[in-house]
C-alpha positions as CSV (number, residue, x, y, z in Angstrom):
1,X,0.0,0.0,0.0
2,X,1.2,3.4,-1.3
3,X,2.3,6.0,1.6
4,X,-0.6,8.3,-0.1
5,X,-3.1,5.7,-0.1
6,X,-2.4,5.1,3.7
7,X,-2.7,8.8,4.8
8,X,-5.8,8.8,2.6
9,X,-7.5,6.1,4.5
10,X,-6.3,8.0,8.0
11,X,-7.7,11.3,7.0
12,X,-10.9,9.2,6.3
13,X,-10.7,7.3,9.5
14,X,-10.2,10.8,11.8
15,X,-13.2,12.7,10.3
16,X,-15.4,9.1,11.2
17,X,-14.0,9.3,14.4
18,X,-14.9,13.0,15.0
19,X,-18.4,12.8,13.7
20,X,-19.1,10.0,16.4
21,X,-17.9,12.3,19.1
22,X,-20.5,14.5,18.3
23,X,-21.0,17.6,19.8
24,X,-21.3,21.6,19.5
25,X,-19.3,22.9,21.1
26,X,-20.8,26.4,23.4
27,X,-19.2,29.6,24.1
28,X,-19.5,31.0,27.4
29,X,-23.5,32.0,27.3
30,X,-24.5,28.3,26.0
31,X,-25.4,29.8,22.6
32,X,-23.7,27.6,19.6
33,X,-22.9,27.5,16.0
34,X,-25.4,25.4,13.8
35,X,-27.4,22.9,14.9
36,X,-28.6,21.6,12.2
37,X,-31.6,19.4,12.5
38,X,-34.3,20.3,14.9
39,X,-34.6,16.9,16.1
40,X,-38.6,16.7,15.1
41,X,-37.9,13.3,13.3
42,X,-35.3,11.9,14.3
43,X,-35.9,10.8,17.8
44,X,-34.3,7.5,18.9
45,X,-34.3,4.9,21.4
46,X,-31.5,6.0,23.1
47,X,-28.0,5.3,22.9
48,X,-25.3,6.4,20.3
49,X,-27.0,8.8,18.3
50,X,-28.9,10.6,21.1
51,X,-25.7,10.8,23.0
52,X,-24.4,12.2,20.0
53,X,-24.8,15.7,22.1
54,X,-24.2,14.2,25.6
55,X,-20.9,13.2,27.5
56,X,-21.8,10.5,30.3
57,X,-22.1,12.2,33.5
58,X,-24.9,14.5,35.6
59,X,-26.9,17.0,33.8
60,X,-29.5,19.4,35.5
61,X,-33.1,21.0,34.6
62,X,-33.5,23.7,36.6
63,X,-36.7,25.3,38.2
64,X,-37.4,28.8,38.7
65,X,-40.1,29.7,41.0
66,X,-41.4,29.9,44.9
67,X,-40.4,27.6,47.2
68,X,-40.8,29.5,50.6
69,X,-43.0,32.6,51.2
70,X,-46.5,33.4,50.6
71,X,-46.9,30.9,47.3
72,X,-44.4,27.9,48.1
73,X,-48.0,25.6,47.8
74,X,-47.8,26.5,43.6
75,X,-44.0,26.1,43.5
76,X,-44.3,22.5,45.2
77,X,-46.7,21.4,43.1
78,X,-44.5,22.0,39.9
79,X,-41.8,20.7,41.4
80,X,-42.6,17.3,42.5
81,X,-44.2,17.4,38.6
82,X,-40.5,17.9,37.4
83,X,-39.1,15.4,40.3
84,X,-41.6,12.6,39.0
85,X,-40.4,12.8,35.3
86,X,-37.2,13.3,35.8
87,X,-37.0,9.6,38.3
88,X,-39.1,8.0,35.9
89,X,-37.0,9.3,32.8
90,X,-33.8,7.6,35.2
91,X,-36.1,4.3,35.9
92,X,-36.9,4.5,31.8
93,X,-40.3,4.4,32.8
94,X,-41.0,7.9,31.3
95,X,-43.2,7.6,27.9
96,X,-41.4,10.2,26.0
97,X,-43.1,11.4,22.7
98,X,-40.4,10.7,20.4
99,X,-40.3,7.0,22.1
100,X,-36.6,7.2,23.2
101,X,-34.8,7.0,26.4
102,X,-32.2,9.4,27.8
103,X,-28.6,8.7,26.5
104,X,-26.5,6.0,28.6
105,X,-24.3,7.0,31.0
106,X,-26.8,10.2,31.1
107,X,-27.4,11.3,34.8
108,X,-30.4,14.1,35.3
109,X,-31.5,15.7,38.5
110,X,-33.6,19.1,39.3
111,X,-31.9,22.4,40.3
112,X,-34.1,24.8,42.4
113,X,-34.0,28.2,41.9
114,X,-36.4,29.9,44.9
115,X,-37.6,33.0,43.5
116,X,-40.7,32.7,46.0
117,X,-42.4,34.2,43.1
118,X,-41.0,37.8,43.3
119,X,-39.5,39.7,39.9
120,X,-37.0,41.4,42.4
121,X,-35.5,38.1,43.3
122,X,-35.3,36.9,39.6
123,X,-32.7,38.1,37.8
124,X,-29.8,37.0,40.4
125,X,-31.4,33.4,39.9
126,X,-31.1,34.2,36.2
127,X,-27.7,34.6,36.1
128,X,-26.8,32.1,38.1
129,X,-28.5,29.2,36.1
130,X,-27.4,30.7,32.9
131,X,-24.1,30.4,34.1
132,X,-24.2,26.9,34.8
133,X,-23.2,25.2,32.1
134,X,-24.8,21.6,33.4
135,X,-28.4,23.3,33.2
136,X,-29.7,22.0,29.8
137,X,-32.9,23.7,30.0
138,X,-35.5,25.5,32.8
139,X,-38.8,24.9,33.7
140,X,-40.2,28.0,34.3
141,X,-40.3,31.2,35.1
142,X,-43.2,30.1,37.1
143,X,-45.0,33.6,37.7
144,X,-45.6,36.4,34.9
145,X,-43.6,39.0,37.0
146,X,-40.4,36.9,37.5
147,X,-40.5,35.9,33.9
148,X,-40.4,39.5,32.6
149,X,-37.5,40.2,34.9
150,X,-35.6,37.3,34.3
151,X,-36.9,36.2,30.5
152,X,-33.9,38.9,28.9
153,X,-31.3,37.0,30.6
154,X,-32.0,33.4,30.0
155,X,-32.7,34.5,26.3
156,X,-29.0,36.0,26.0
157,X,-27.9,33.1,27.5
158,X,-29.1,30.7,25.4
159,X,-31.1,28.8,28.0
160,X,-34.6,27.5,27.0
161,X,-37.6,28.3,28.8
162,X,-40.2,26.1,29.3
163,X,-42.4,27.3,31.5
164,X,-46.2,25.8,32.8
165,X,-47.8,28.6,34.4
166,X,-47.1,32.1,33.4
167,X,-50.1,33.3,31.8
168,X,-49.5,37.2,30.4
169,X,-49.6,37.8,27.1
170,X,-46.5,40.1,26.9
171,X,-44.5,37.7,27.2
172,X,-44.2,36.2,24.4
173,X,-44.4,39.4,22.9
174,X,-40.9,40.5,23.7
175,X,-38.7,38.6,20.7
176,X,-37.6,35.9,22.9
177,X,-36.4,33.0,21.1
178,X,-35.8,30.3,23.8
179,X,-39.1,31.1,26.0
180,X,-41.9,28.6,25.4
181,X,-45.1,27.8,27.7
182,X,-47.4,24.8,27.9
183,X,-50.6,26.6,29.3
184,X,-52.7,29.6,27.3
185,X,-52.2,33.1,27.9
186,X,-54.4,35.2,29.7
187,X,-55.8,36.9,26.6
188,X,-57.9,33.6,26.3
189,X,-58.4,33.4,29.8
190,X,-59.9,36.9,30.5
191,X,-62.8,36.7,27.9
192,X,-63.9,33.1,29.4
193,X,-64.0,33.9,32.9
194,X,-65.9,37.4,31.6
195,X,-68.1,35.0,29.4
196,X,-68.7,32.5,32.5
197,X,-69.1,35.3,35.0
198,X,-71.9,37.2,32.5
199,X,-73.9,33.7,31.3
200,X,-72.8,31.1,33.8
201,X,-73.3,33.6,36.9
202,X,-75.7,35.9,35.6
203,X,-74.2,38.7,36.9
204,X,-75.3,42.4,36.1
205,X,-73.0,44.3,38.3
206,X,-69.5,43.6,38.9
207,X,-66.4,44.4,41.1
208,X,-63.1,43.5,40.0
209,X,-59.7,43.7,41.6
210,X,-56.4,42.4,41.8
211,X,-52.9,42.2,43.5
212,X,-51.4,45.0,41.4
213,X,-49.0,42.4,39.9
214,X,-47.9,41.9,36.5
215,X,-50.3,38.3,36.7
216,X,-53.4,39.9,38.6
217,X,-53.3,43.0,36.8
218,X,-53.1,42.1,33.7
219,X,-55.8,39.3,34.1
220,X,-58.4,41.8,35.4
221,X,-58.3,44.3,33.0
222,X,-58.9,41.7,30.5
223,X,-62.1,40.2,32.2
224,X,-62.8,44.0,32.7
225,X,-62.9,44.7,29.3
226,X,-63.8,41.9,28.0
227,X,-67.2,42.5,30.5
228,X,-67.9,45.5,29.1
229,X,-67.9,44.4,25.8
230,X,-70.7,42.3,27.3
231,X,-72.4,45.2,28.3
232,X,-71.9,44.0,32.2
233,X,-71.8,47.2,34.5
234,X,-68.5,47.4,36.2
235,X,-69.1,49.0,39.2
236,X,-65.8,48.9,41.2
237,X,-62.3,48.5,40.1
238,X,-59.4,48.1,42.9
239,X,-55.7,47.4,43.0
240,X,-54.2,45.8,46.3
241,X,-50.7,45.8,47.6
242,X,-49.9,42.2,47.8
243,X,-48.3,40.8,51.4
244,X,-51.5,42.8,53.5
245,X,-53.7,41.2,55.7
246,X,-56.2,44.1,55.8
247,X,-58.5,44.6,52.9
248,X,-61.3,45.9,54.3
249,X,-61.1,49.6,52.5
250,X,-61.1,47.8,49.4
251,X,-63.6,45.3,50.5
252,X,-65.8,47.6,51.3
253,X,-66.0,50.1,48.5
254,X,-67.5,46.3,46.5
255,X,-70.0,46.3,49.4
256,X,-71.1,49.9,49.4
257,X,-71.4,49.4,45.0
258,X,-73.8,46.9,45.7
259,X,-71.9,44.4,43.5
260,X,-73.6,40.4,42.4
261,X,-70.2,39.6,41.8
262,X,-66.3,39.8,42.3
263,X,-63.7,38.8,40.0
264,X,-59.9,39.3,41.7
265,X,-56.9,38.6,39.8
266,X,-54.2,37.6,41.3
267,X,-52.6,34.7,43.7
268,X,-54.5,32.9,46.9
269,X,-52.4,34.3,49.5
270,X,-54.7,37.5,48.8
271,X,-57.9,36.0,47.4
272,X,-58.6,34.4,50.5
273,X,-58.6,37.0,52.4
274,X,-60.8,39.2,50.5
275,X,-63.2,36.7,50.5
276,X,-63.2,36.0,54.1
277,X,-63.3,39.5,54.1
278,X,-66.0,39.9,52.3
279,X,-68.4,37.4,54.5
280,X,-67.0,39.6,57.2
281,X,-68.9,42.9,55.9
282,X,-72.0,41.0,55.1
283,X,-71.2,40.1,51.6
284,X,-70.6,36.5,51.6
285,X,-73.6,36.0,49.4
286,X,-72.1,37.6,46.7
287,X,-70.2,35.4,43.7
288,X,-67.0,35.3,43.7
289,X,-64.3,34.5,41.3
290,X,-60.9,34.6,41.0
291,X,-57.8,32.4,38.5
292,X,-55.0,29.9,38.4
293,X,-53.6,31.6,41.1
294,X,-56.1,30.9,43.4
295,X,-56.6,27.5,42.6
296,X,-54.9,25.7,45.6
297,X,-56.2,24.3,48.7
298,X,-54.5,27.2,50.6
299,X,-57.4,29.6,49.5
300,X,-59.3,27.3,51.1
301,X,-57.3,27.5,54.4
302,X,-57.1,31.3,53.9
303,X,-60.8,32.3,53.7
304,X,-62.2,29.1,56.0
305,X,-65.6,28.8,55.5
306,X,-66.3,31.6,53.3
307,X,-64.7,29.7,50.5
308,X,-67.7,27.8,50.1
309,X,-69.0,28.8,47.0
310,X,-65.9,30.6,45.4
311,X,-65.0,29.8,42.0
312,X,-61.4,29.6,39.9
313,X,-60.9,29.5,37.0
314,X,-58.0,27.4,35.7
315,X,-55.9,26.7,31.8
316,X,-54.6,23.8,32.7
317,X,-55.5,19.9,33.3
318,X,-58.0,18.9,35.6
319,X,-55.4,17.4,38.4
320,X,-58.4,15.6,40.1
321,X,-58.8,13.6,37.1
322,X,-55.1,12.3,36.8
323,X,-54.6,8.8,36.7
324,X,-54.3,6.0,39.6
325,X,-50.8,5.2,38.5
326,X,-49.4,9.0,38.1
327,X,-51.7,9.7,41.6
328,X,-49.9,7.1,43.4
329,X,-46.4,7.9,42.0
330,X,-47.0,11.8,43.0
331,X,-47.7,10.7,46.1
332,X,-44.8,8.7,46.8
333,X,-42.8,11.9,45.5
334,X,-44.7,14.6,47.5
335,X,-45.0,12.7,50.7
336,X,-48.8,12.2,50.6
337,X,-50.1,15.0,48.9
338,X,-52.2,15.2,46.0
339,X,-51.5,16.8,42.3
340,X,-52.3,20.3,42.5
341,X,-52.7,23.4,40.4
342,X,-49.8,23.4,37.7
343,X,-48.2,19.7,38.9
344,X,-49.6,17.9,35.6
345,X,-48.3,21.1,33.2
346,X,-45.0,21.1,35.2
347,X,-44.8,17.1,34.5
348,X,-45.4,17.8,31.2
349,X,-43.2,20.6,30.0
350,X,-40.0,18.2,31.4
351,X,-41.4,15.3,29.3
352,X,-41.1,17.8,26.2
353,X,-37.4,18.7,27.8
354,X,-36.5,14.8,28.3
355,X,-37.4,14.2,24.9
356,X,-35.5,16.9,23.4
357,X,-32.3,15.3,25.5
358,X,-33.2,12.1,24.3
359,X,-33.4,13.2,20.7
360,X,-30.6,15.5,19.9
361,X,-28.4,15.6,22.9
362,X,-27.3,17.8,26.0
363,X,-26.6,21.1,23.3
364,X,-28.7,23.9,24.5
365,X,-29.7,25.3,21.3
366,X,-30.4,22.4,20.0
367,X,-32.6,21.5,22.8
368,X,-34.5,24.5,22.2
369,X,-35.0,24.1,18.7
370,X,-36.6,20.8,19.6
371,X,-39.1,22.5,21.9
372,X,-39.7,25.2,19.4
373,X,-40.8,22.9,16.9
374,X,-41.7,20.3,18.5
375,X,-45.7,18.9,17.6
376,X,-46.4,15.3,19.7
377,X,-48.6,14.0,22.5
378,X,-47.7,14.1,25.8
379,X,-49.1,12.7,29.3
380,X,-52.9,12.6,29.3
381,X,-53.0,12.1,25.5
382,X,-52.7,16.2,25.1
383,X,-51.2,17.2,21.5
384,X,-48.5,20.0,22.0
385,X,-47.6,22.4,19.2
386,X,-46.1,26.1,19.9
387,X,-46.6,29.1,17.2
388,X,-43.6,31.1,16.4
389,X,-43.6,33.2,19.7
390,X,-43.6,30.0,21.5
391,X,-47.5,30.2,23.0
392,X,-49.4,26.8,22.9
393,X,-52.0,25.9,20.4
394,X,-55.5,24.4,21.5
395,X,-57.1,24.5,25.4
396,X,-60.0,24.5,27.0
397,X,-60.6,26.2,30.1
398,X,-62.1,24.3,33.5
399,X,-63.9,26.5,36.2
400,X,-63.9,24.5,40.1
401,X,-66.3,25.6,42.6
402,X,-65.2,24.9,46.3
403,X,-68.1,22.6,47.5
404,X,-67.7,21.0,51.0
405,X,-64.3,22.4,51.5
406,X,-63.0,21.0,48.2
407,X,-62.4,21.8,45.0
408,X,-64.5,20.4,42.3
409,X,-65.1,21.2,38.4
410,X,-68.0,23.0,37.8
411,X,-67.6,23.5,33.9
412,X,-65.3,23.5,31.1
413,X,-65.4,26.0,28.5
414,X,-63.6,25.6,25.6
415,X,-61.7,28.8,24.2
416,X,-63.2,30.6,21.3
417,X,-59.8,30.4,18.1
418,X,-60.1,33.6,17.5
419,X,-59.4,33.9,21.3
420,X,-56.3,31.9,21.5
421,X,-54.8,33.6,18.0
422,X,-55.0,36.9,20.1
423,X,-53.3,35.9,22.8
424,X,-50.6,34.2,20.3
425,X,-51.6,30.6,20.2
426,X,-54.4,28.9,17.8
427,X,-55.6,26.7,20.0
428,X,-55.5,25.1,24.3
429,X,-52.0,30.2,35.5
430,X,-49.3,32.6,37.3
């Protein structure tokens, strides 16, 4: 064999060898050169070419939320969602859309990120986890504030958002490329609730108010608008300073308007105690209604027995219709307690993440362009699909009533499209 021919067939040999070692290579914000692919068809079973991205070793998915303060409750609830993918992703038990498994020698655990749901707290978080080279990808921002402050910096950075409960419509709305949610923006959810509150309710004359923050606020002037359009007299319209435990001034100007109804936007922490509030004055008889972020069992603790009665409104899955077999797993995961507000959604944007691991690799860009474009089922048989701005397409919207201290569905209203397209989606909070 000629000395040419030989350096031929080595030249050959070392571009083989660097192809199967894979890999983009990131700069010091995670961003990367060409990805290529998306990874929409080409999902595997594992092994070599899913690992074609990954080194063996320990990878995290980070969360973004509260975890102590006022609204820990929400924040547990997504992550023991994220926990209970994440083990059964390492047990291979994990139904992933694409039908793969996570790369051998492929280690993931969950890195928390306690914002306790404050945009003041954000943006130190932000930095941190974008600094982190082992964080893949984020689940979260978990609140609408937080997400605002922090969205900039993950985007720079190159880290993909994936977040189950922020609800405002800005959001997507801001040229982000690497922020995606799995629930439908508020500019769905206002017109609904209105809709529900006007038909559902009957209800001529209405008080609305809210926590003053970027959620609460911008919920209520939607269902304030959108009741107007209804012709619905709106006959009080208050912000509160979130963290208070006296309402009463506000409380009372609903009383003295004579309202049938009150819609308040914003978290439970609050909502329950206006209500209770509100049975205080001698207006417990009056409907009321509040969102996503009241739907926890701590509203109910808040306002004791005047929650009887309250509604919420909700974008996501019914969690009191999950499955015996994720039910029993949660509980093992959550130490007894019960999927709550947010849990399913949280559960299901990892599966989308895992999947995106599993199908092109631990590259963070590439991981995004796999959630950007991705279009599968995930848990619950739910189909998934994200419009350019990264808003979901396709929900329907369930309203619970708390009846003998629980909650329990009282209807489910499916979303007008034209509804969803304005808020950024074409089809199915915090």
């Amino acid at each position: 064999m000629s000395k040419k021919l030989t350096y031929l067939i080595a030249l050959i040999m070392s571009a083989l060898l660097l192809a199967a070692c894979g890999g983009t290579p990131t700069d010091d914000t995670g961003d990367t050169g060409d990805t290529g692919d998306t990874g929409e068809d080409t999902a595997t079973e594992g092994g070599d070419d899913a690992a074609s991205g990954c080194e063996e070793g320990s990878y995290n998915i980070a969360y973004q939320g509260p975890l102590s303060g006022d609204y820990a409750a929400l924040g547990e609830n997504m992550v023991n969602g994220i926990q209970l993918a994440i083990d059964q992703a390492a047990e291979g038990t994990l139904e992933l859309p694409g039908g793969g498994q996570l790369p051998e020698g492929v280690e993931l655990s969950i890195e928390r990120f306690d914002s306790q749901g404050l945009p003041d707290q954000a943006p130190a978080l932000a930095n941190d986890a974008a600094a982190n080279e082992q964080i893949l990808a984020l689940v979260g921002p978990a609140f609408s504030g937080e997400t605002s402050a922090s969205g900039p910096i993950y985007d720079q950075a190159g880290l993909p958002m994936l977040s189950p409960s922020a609800t405002n419509p800005d959001l997507t709305q801001q040229g982000w490329t690497h922020f995606s949610r799995v629930v439908a923006t508020d500019a769905a959810q206002g017109p609904v609730v209105a809709r529900f509150i006007a038909e559902n309710l009957g209800a001529e004359r209405v008080a609305v108010l809210d926590d003053s923050s970027d959620y609460g606020k911008g919920l209520a002037d939607l269902v304030e608008s959108s009741l107007e359009e209804m012709d619905v007299e709106i006959v009080a319209r208050q912000g509160v300073e979130q963290g208070q435990q006296d309402y009463s001034a506000a409380v009372g100007r609903v009383t003295q308007a004579n309202a049938d109804a009150v819609f308040f936007g914003g978290y439970f922490s609050e909502a329950g105690l206006i209500r209770s509030q509100l049975a205080d004055q001698g207006a417990g008889d009056v409907a009321f209604i509040s969102d996503d972020g009241a739907f926890d069992d701590e509203f109910i603790q808040v306002a004791g027995d005047a929650a009887e009665g309250s509604y919420a409104s909700y974008p996501g899955a019914n969690p009191n219709e999950a499955p015996e077999e994720f039910t029993s797993a949660y509980d093992e995961i959550s130490g007894g307690q019960s999927p709550g507000a947010f849990t399913i959604e949280a559960y299901q944007a990892t599966q989308i993440i895992i999947d995106a691991i599993a199908t092109v690799g631990c590259d963070r860009a590439a991981i995004n362009d796999h959630i950007r474009n991705f279009d599968g089922e995930v848990f619950g048989g739910r189909s998934v699909s994200f419009d350019e701005n990264g808003d979901i397409a396709g929900q329907a919207f369930n309203v619970f009533v708390v009846e003998n201290g629980e909650w329990t569905l009282e209807a489910e209203i499916e979303a007008p499209e034209e509804l969803m397209e304005d808020g950024g989606a074409e089809e199915e909070t915090s």
